[in-house]
GUMARPA-947341 format. One line per field, with one value per atom (N, C-alpha, C, CB): residue number from 0; chain; atom name; x, y, z. Coordinates in pm, whole numbers, plus 50000, padded with zeros to 5 digits. Glycine has a CB too. Layout:
BEGIN
resi <- c(NUM ...) $
chain <- c(A ...) $
name <- c(CA ...) $
x <- c(X ...) $
y <- c(Y ...) $
z <- c(Z ...) $
//
This chain:
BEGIN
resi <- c(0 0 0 0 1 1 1 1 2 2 2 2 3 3 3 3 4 4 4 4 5 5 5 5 6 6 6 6 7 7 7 7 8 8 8 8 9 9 9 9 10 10 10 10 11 11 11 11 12 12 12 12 13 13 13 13 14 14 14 14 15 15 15 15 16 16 16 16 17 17 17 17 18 18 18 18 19 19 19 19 20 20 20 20 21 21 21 21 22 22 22 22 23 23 23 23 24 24 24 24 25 25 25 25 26 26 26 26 27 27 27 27 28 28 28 28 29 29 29 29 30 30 30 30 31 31 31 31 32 32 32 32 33 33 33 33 34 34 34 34 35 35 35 35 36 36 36 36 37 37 37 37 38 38 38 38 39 39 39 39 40 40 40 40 41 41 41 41 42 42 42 42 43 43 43 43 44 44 44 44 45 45 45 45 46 46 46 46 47 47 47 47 48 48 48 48 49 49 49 49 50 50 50 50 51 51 51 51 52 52 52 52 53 53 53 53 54 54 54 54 55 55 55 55 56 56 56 56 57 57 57 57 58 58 58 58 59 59 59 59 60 60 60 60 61 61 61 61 62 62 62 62 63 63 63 63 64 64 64 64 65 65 65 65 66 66 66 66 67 67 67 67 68 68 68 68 69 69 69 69 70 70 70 70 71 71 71 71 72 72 72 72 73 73 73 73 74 74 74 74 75 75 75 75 76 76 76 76 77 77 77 77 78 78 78 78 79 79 79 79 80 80 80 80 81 81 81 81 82 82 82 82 83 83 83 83 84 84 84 84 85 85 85 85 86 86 86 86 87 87 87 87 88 88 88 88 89 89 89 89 90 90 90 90 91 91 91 91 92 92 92 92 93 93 93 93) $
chain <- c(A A A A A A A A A A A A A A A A A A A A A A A A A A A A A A A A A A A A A A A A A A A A A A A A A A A A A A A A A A A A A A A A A A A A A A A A A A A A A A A A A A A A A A A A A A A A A A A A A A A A A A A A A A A A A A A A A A A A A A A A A A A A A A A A A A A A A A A A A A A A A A A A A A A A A A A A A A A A A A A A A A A A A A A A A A A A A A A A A A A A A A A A A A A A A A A A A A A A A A A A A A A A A A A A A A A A A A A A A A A A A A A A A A A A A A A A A A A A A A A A A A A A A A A A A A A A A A A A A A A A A A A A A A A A A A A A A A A A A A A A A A A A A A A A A A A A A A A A A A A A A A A A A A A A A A A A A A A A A A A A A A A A A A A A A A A A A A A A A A A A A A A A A A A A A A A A A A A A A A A A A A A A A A A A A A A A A A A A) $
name <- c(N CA C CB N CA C CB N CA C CB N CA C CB N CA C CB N CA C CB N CA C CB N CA C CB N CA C CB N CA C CB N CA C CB N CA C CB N CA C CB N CA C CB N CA C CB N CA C CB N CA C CB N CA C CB N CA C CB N CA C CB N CA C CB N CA C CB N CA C CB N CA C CB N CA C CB N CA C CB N CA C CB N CA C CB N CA C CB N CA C CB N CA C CB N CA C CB N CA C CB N CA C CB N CA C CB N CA C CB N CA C CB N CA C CB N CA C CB N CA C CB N CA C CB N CA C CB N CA C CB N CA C CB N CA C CB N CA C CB N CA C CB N CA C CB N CA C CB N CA C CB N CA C CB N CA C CB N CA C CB N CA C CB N CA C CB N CA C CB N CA C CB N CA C CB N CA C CB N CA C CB N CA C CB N CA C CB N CA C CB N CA C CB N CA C CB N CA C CB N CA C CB N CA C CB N CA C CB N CA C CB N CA C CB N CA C CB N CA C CB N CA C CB N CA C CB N CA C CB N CA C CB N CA C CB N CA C CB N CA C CB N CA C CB N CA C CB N CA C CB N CA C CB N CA C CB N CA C CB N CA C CB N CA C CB N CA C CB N CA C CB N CA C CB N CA C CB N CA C CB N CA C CB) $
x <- c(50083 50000 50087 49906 50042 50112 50025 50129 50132 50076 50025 50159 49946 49858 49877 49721 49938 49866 49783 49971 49666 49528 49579 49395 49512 49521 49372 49596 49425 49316 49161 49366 49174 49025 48947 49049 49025 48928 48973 48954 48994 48979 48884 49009 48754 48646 48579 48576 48639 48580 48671 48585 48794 48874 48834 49017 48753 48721 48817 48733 48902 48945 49101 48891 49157 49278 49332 49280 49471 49571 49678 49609 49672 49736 49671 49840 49643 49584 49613 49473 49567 49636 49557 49668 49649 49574 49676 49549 49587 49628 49644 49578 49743 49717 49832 49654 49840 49965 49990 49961 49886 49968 49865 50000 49874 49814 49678 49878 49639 49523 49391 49546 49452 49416 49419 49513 49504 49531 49440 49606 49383 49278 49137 49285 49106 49035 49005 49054 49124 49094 49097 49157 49104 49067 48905 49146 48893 48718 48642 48690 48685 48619 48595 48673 48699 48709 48651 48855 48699 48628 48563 48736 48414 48351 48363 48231 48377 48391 48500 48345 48584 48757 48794 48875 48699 48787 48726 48805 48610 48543 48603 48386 48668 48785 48886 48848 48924 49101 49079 49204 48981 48959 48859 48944 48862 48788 48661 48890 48537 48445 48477 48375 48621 48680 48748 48796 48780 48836 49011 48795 49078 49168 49189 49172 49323 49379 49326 49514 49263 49235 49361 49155 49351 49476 49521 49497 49415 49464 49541 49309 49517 49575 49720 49488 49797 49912 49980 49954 49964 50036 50157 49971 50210 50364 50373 50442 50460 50510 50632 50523 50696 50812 50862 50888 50777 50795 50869 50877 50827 50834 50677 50857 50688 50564 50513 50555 50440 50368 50328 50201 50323 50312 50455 50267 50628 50734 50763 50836 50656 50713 50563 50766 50494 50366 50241 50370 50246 50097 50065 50042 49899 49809 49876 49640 49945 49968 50135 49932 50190 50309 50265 50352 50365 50405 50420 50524 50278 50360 50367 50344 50465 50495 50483 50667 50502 50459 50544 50530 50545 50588 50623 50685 50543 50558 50511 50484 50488 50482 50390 50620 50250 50202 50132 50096 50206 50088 50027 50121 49916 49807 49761 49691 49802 49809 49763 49968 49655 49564 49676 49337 49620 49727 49678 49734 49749 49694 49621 49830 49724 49664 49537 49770 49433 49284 49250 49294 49182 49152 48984 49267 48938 48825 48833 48766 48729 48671 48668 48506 48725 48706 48555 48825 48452 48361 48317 48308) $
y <- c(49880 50000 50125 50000 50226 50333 50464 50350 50558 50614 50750 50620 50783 50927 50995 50923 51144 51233 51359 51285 51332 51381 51499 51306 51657 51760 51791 51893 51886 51935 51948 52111 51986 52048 51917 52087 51790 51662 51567 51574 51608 51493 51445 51502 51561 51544 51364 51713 51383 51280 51143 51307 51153 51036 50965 51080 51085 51016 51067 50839 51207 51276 51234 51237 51076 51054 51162 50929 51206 51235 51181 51269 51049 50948 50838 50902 50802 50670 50663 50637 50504 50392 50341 50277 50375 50369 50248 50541 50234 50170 50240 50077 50181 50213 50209 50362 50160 50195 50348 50102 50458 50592 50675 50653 50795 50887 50897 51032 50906 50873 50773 50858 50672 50547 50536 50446 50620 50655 50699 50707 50810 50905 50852 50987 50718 50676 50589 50640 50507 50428 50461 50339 50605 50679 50711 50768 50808 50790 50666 50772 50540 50425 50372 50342 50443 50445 50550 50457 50650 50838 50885 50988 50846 50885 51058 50818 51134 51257 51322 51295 51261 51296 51311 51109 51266 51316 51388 51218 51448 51553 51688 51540 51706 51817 51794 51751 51682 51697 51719 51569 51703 51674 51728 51533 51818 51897 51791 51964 51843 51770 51683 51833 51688 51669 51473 51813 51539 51400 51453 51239 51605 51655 51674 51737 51726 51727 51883 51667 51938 52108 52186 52156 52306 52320 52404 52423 52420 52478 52347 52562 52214 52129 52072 52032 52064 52023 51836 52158 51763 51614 51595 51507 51559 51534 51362 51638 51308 51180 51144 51136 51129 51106 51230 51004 51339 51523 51552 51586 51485 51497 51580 51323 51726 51756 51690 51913 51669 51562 51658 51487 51743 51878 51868 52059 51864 51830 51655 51880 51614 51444 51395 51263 51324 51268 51293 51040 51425 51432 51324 51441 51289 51175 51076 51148 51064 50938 50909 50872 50974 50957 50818 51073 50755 50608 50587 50560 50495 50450 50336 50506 50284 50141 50192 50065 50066 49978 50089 49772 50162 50220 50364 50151 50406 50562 50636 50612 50758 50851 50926 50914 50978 51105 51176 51071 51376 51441 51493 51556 51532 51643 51733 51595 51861 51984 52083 52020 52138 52282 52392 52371 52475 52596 52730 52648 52768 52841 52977 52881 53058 53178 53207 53256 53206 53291 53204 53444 53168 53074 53044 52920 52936 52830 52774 52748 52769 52723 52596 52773 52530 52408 52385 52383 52282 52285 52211 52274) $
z <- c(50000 50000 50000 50121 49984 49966 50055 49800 50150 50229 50154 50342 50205 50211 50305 50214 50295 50402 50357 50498 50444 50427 50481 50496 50362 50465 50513 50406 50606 50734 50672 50806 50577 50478 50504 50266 50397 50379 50506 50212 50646 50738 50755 50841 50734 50766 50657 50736 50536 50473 50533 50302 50578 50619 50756 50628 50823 50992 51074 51015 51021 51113 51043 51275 51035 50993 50898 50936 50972 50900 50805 50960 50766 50679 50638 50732 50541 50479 50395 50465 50362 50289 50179 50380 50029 49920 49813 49860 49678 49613 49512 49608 49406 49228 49169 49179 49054 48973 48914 48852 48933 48918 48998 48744 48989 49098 49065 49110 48911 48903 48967 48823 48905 48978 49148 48922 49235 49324 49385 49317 49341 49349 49359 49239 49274 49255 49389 49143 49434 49531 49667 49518 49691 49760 49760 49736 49682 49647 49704 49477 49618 49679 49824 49631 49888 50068 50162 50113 50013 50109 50030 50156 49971 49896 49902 49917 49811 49803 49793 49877 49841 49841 49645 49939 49600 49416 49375 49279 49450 49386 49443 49407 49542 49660 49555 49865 49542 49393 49290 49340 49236 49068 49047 49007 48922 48842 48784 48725 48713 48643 48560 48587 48486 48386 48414 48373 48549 48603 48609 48471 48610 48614 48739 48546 48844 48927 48925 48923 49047 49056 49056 49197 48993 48972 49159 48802 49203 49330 49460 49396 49376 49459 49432 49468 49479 49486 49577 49550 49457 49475 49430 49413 49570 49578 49607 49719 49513 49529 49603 49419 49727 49782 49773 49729 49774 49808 49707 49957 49544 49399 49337 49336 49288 49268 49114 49284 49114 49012 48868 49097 48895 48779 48738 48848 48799 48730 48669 48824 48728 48633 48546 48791 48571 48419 48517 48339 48631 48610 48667 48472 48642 48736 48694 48715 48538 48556 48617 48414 48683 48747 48796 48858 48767 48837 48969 48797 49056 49163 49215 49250 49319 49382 49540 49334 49560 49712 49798 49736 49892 49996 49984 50037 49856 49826 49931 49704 49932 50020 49922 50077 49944 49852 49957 49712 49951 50032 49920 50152 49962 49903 49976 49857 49896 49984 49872 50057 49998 49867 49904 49925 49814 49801 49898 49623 49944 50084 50044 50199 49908 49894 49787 49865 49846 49776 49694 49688 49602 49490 49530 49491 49470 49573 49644 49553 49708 49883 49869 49948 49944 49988 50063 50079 50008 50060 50184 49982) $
//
């Protein structure tokens, strides 16, 4: 499995946890199997489109994913990904 840390905004969908444990071969897919655990959690990351918001920021092993392939950045067994919104002004986290 590969760890997650949840920021403060979506604890509320995790049950308060600050780290959890997801699956996928890239961040996309990632994203997804999140959803399937925290229903609502891909609609807070991802645009209508099924795109990464651009006010959110995913880091792979504190690699930002906007410098390597995006959702579909590659991942394996014991990665590290935070997700972190961007602090200054934009949209509300609902």
């Amino acid at each position: 499995m590969i760890k997650v840390r949840i920021p403060q905004p979506l604890q509320k969908l995790t049950g308060g946890m600050e780290q959890v444990e997801a699956g996928g071969k890239d961040v996309k897919s990632l994203v997804n199997d999140l959803e399937s655990k925290y229903p609502g959690v891909k609609d807070r990351i991802c645009d209508d489109a099924g795109k990464i918001r651009r006010f959110i920021n995913i880091y792979v092993n504190e690699e930002d994913i906007r410098f390597l392939e995006g959702d579909a950045t590659a991942l394996k067994e014991g990665d590290e990904i935070s997700i972190i919104p961007a602090i200054a002004g934009g949209q509300q986290w609902h």
